[in-house]
N, C-alpha and C positions, 0 to 999 in steps of 0.2 A: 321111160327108157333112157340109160343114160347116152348123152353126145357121144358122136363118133368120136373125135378128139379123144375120150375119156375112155381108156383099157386098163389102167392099170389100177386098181384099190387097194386101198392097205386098208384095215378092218382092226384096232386096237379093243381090244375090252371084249369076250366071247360069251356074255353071259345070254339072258335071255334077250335081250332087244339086239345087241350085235350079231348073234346068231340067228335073228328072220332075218337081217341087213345082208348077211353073207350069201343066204337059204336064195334071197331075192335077185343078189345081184349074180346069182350063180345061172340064172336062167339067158344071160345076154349073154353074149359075146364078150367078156372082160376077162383079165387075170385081177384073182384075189390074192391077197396074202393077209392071214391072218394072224394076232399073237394075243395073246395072254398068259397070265400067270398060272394061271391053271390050268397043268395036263389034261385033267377030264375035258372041259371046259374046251382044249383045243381039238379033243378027238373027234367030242361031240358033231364037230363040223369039218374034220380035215378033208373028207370026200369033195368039198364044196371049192376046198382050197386051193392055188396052185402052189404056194407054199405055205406052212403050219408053222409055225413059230411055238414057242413056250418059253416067256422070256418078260424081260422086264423093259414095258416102255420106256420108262423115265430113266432106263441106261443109254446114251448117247451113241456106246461101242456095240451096245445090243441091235438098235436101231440099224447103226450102218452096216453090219452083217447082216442082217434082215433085208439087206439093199434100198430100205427106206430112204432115199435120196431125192433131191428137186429134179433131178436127169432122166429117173425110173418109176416114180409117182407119181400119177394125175391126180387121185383123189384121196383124200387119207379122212377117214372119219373114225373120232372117238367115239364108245362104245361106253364108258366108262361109267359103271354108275354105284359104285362103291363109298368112292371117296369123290369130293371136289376138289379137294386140295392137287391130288393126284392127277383129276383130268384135266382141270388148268393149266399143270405144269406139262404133261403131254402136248394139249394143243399148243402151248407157248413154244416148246422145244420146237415142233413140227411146222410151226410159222420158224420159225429161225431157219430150220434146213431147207426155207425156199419152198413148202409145197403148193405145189399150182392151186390146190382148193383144199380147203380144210374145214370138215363138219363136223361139229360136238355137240352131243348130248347135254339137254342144260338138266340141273334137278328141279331146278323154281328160279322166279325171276331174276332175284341179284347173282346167280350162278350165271344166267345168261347176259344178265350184266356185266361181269366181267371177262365170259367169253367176246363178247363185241368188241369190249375194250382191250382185250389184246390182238384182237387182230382177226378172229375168225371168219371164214368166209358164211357160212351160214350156220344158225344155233338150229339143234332138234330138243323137240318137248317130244318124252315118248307117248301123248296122250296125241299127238298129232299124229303119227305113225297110227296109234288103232285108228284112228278116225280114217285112215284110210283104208284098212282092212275091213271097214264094218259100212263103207259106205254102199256096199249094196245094198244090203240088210235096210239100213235106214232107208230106204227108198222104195222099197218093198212094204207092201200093203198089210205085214206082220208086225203085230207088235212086238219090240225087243223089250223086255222085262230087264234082261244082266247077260251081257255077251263078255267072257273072259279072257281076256287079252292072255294073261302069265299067272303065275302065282302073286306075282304082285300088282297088275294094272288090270283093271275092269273099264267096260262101258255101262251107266245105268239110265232106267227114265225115273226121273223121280217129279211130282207133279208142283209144280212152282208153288210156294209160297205164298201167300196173301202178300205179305212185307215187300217180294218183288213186283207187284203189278204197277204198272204203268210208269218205270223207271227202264232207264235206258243200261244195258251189260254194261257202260263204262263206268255207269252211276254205281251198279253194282258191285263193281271191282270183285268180283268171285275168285278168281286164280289167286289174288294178292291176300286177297282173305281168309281164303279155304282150302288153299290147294288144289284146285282141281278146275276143270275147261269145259265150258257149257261149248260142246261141240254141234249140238241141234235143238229144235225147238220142233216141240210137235206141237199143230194149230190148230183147233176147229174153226172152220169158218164158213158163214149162212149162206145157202145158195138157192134157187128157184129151179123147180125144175120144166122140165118143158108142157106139165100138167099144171102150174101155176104153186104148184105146192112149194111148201120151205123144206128146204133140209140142210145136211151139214157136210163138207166136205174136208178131209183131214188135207192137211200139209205138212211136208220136213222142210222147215228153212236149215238148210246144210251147210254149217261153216258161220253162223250171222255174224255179219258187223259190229262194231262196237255203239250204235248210235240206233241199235234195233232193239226196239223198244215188248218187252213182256207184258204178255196181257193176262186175265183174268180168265181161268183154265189152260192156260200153257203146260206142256210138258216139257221139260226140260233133258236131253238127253245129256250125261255127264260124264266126262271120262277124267281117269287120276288113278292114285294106289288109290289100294282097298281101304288101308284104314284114314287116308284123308277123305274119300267118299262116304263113310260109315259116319265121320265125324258130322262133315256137311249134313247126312241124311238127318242129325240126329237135332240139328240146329233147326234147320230146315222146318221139320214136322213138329 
């Protein structure tokens, strides 16, 4: 829930990740305002809004009619997942006009590399974002097979490789390699039961470390677009 401090959002970029952000933040107690270039794009959610914009961020004069200001903003998060060119220069502009917090959508790592380096207050990976939509799910004694984010982001299990056993996800380097965020790990792991007998008990490690090491029958729970997951799948098996 966002801080009491924090009522005012501005919501750039309405596509499908900007528009559960809006969907979400429409449940608290905050003013949103939204904008994007596309009409549909802004109708889809003007319900959600306290003002609808249709408009071009990267106009400075756009912006200060939209009252996008350091005096009227607490939180402005880019949405933008078009271009990077485009969302760069957004969050650049939006740290210059002072805003108290500024989140941007990264596409892959040197995007949110150069979001840090201009200043942003926190980067978003939308595979983060499912992972929190789906963390019940993973916790739950169901197996998820392919839970679909959007037209373009999935969660999948896809059963760990031979090639990753008993190396550690930074050994791995998966995100830099492949596109895509091993968001859990499904375990079996041997237990006794109170008859003396053996059996097996599953775990989701949710979120792991970088320094958590894959073993031999892992499932690997993986979120990204579709076609960087289909790529991995294909490496992968």
């Amino acid at each position: 829930m966002p801080e009491e401090k924090y009522k005012t959002f501005v919501v750039i970029g309405l596509g499908v990740f900007g528009g559960q952000i809006v969907k979400f933040l429409s449940e608290y107690d905050v003013d949103i305002i939204g904008i994007d270039r596309d009409e549909k794009k802004v109708e889809e959610v003007r319900n959600f809004l306290k003002i609808a914009i249709v408009g071009d961020a990267t106009d400075p004069s756009q912006l200060e009619q939209a009252g996008v200001n350091a005096q009227d903003i607490d939180v402005a998060i880019v949405a933008i997942g078009e271009s990077v060119e485009t969302n760069v220069y957004v969050s650049l502009l939006l740290k210059e006009l002072g805003i108290k917090q500024v989140f941007a959508r990264a596409l892959n790592d040197q995007h949110a590399n150069i979001l840090a380096k201009i200043g942003v207050d926190k980067v978003i990976f939308p595979e983060e974002s499912a992972a929190k939509q789906v963390v019940r799910s993973l916790l739950s004694p169901q197996i998820i097979d392919m839970f679909t984010i959007s037209d373009e982001y999935s969660v999948v299990e896809i059963s760990s490789p031979k090639m990753f056993a008993n190396k550690m996800l930074q050994e791995l380097g998966v995100r830099t390699k492949y596109n895509v965020t091993i968001i859990g790990i499904k375990r079996k792991t041997p237990i006794i039961d109170d008859s003396g007998e053996t059996d097996t008990k599953e775990e989701i490690i949710f979120l792991p470390s970088p320094d958590e090491e894959i073993l031999e029958g892992d499932v690997l729970i993986v979120a990204g677009k579709n076609q960087d997951i289909e790529k991995f799948k294909k490496i992968v098996e």
